[in-house]
N, C-alpha and C positions, 0 to 999 in steps of 0.2 A: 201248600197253596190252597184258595179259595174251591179250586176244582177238584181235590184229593177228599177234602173232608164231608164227614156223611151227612152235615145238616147245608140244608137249602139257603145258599147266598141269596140277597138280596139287594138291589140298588144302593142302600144308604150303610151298607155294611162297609166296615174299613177292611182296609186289604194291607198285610205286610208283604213288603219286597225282598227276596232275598238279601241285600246290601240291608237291611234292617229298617231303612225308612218306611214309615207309614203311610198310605192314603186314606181320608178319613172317608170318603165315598166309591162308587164305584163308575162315576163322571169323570169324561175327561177331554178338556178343551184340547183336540188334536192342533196340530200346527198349521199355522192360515199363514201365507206370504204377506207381512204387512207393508214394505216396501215406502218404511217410514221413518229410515234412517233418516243422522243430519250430516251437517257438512261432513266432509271426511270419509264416510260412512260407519260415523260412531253413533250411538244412540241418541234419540231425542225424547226431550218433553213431553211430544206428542205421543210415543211410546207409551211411558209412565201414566200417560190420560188411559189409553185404552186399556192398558193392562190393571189396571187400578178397578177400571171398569169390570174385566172377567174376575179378577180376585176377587169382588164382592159376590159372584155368580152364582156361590154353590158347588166347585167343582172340587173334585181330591184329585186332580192334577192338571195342571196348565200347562203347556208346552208351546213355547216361543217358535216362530216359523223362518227359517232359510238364513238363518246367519253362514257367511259367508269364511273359510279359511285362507280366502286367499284374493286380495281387493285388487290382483289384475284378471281372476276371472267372476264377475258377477252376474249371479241370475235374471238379475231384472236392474232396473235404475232404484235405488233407495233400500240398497241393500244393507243390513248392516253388517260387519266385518271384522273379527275378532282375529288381529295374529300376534298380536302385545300383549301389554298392559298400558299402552295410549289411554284407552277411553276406559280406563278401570274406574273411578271416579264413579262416571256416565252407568254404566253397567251395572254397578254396585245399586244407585238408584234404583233402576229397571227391575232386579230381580225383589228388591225390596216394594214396588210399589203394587206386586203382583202378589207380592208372601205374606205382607201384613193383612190380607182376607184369609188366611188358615191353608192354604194350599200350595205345595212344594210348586217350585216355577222350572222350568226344565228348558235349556236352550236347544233346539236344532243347529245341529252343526252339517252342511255341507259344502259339499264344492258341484259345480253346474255341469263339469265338463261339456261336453260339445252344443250344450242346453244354453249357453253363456250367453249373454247377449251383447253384443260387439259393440252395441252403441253407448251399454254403461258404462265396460273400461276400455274400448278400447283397442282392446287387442284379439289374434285371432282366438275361438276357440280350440279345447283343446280334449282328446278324449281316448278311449283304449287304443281302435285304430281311426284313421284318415275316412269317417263313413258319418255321412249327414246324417238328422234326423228329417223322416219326411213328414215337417209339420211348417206351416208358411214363413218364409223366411230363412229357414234353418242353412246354415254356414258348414261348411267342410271343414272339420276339426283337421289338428294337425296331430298326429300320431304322439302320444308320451312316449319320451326315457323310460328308462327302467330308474336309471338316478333320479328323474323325476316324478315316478310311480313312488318313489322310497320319500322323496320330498313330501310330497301333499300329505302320507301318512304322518310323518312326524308333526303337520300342520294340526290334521284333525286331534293331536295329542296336543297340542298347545293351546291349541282355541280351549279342549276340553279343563285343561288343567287354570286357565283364567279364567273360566267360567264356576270353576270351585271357587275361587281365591275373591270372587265378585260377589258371591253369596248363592249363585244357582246352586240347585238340590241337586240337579243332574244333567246331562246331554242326551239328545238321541239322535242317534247317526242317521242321516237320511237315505235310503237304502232303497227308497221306490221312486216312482213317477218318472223315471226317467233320466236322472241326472246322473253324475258322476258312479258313482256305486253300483246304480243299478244297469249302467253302460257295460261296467266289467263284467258281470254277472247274466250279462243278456250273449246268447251268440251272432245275433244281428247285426250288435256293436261293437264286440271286442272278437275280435278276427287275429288274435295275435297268437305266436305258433311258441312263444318262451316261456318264462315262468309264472306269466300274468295272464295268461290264456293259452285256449287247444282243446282243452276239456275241460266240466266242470267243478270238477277239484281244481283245476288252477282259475280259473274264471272267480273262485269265490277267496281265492285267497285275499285279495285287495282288500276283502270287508274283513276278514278273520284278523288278517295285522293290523288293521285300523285298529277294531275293539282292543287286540293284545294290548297296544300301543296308551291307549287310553288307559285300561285296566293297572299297567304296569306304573302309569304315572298320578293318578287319583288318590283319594283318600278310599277305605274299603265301603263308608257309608255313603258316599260317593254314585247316585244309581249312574246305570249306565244303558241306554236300550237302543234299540233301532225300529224305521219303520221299513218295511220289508215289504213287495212285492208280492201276491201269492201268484202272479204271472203279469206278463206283460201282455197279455191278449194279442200275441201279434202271432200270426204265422211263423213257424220254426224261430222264435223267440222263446225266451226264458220260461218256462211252463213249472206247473205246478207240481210234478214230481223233482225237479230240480229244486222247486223253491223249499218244497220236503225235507231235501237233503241239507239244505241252507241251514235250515232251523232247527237242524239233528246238529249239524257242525257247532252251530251258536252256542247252542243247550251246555257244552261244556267251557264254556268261554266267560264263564262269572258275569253274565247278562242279566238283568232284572226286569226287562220289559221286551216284548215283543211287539209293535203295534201291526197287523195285517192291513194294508190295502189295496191297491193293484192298479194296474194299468199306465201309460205312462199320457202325454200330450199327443203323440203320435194314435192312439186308441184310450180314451179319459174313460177309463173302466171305474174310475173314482168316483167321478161324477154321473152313472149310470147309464153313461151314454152305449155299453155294449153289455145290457144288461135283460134280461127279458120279462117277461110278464109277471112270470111267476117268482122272480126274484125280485122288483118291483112290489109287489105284494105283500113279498115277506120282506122288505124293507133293507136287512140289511146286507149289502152285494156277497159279501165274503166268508160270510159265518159258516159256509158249508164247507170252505174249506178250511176255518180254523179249525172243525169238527177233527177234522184230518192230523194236525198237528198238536192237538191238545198232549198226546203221548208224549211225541219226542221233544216238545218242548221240556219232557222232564218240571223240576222246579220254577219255573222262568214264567213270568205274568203274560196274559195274552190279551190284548186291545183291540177289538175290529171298529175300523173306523171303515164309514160310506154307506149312507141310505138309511140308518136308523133315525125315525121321530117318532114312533111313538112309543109311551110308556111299557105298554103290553110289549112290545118285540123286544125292548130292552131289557124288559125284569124277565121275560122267558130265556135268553140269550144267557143272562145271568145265570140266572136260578138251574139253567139246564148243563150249568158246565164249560159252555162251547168256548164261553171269554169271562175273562175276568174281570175286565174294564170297557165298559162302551165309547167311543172316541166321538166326540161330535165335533163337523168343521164348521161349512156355512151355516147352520143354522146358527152359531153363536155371531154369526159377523151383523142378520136382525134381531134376534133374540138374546143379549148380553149374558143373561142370567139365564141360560136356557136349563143349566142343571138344578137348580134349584125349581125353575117348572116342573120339571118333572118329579124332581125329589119331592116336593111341597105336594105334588099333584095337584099344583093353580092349573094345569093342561093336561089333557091326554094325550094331543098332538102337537109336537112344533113344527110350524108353516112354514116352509122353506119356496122362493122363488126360485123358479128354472128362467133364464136368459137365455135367449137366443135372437139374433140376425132377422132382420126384416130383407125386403128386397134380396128374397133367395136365389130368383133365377139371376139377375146378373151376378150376382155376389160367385151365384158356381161357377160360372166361366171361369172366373179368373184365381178361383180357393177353394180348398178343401173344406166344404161347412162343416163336418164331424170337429174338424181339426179348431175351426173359427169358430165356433158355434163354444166349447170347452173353452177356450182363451178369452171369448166375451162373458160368458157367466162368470169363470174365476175373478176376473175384471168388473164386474159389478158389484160382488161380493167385496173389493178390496175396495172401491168405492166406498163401500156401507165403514168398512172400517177406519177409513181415511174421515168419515163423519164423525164418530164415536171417538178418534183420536182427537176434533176439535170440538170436545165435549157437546155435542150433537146427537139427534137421535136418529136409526136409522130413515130412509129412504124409499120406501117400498114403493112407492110411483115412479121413480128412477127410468126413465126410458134407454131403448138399448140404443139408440143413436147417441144421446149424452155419454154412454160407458163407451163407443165405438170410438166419439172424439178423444174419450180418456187415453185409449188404445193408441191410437197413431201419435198424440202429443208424445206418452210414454216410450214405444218402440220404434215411430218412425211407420213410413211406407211399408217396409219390409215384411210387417206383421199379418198384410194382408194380403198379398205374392204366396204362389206355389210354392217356389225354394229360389234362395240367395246363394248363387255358388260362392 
């Protein structure tokens, strides 16, 4: 790996993956929610515009955001939803309209659990144990089977294995921010005393038979990664020695990527909202704890996405070891090509806006703004991409009231309430 050998990586240098594929930079468009499904929740057009878009970008890897294994529990409305070969067709486009610019296109595969949002499909959510998230809105999941624990894994191998068969280069399992994976893995939300929880040897098995699951059914060139938590920032939640141990477990698991981010919606450590001055500074949130993991990742590529724009922090982060691959999110939702800025060095810095809520004292009465304040930026940001999807160019005057209406059209009342029992 990049990090083993004794000459000085740099930005535009290629990087091999274990599974043998190549990245020809060391750019990497992390996975953004485009929530731009079409009917059905199979792919669209609009898809193929945006993606076509970051393919010309400059990046050695693109990764697709929050496709869906199972269309009765969806993250958001415009999700898209992989559990066939339905929209193989569709998909087969998608992964082509992002690979014909030189860079492998990579799907996110998850599932939302208790993160679901009831008004896409419908039904209750669902998650380790019967325990809310406390973030506005959020619904009382109904406890999973164990039959049903065994269900969603074979899911996440299915999506992955039509995700080969469609042309993607690869999947990465969704393993942070909150959702389903990073439910089982957190003790806050998986409260369950059998084979799926108790401690964190069983807490982490759900992700271990995912990957097995996946691995057993792919091709070997096939990459396979995750984006992983290095804590959920929450009081007696998932911490960074567990998450250690995670990626001690992974390292022997024939894994090719590891991407680092953290925090979930209940505390947006992503978006830098729990983040301090001095790491602020240094730009990017997490690299002090990839430092930590570089070991036990063994072989396996390391990716810290959150807080990096500028050149300097990225080609030190590089060049010193810590990651192999830089992940950038929002910057690429106003800056399309933002790896190629940087690569080219047309920039030093990419300008990234932060969103947030006006009319803060009534807004606190009745919401969490840490909580709302994170849900409107991500929201703004998906805005910028829903431009760029109808061949547009970003937005950057975009007011936060215009994204707030976006907010309630999309999720309803509920989004801006304390908690929905």
């Amino acid at each position: 790996m990049a990090a083993q050998e004794a000459t000085v990586a740099t930005l535009n240098d290629a990087l091999e993956l274990p599974c043998g594929q190549i990245l020809r930079n060391r750019m990497m468009k992390s996975a953004l929610s485009e929530a731009l499904g079409g009917r059905g929740n199979g792919p669209s057009d609009r898809l193929e515009t945006l993606f076509r878009r970051w393919g010309d970008g400059g990046y050695g890897l693109i990764v697709t955001g929050n496709v869906m294994v199972d269309r009765t529990q969806l993250g958001e409305p415009g999700n898209v939803v992989v559990e066939d070969e339905r929209d193989l067709e569709g998909l087969s486009s998608w992964a082509k309209s992002a690979q014909d610019g030189g860079a492998p296109l990579w799907m996110q595969i998850n599932h939302p659990g208790r993160q679901a949002n009831p008004l896409a499909a419908r039904k209750r959510p669902v998650g380790p144990s019967a325990i809310a998230a406390k973030v506005p809105g959020a619904m009382t999941p109904r406890a999973l089977t164990a039959a049903e624990i065994e269900d969603i894994i074979e899911r996440f191998a299915t999506t992955a294995v039509v995700a080969e068969t469609a042309g993607f280069s690869g999947v990465q399992i969704h393993g942070a921010h909150g959702y389903l994976v990073a439910q089982f893995l957190s003790p806050l939300a998986n409260q369950r005393t059998d084979e799926w929880g108790g401690d964190p040897a069983r807490r982490m098995r759900f992700l271990l038979e995912i990957v097995r699951a996946i691995r057993k059914c792919v091709s070997p060139g096939f990459a396979v990664g995750i984006k992983l938590n290095s804590a959920d920032f929450q009081r007696g939640g998932f911490s960074e020695d567990e998450s250690r141990d995670v990626v001690a477990a992974l390292s022997q698991e024939g894994l090719d990527l590891i991407e680092i981010s953290g925090g979930s919606y209940e505390s947006p450590a992503m978006m830098g909202k729990s983040a301090s001055a001095s790491t602020l500074e240094r730009e990017a949130y997490f690299l002090d704890y990839a430092k930590t993991v570089r070991e036990v990742a063994g072989n396996v590529a390391l990716a810290v996405t959150g807080g990096f724009r500028s050149r300097t922090a990225m080609a030190a982060a590089v060049a010193g070891g810590d990651c192999d691959l830089v992940g950038l999110g929002r910057p690429t939702c106003t800056i399309p090509d933002a790896a190629a800025v940087i690569l080219e060095s047309r920039s030093e810095k990419l300008v990234s806006p932060s969103v947030e809520f006006g009319l803060r004292g009534p807004l606190g009465l009745v919401s969490d703004l840490k909580a709302l304040d994170g849900a409107l930026d991500l929201q703004w940001h998906t805005d910028q991409l829903h431009r760029l999807a109808d061949g547009l160019e970003p937005d950057l005057d975009r007011q936060w009231w215009r994204t707030a209406t976006s907010m309630l059209n999309r999720n309803g009342v509920g989004a801006f309430t304390r908690k929905r029992g």
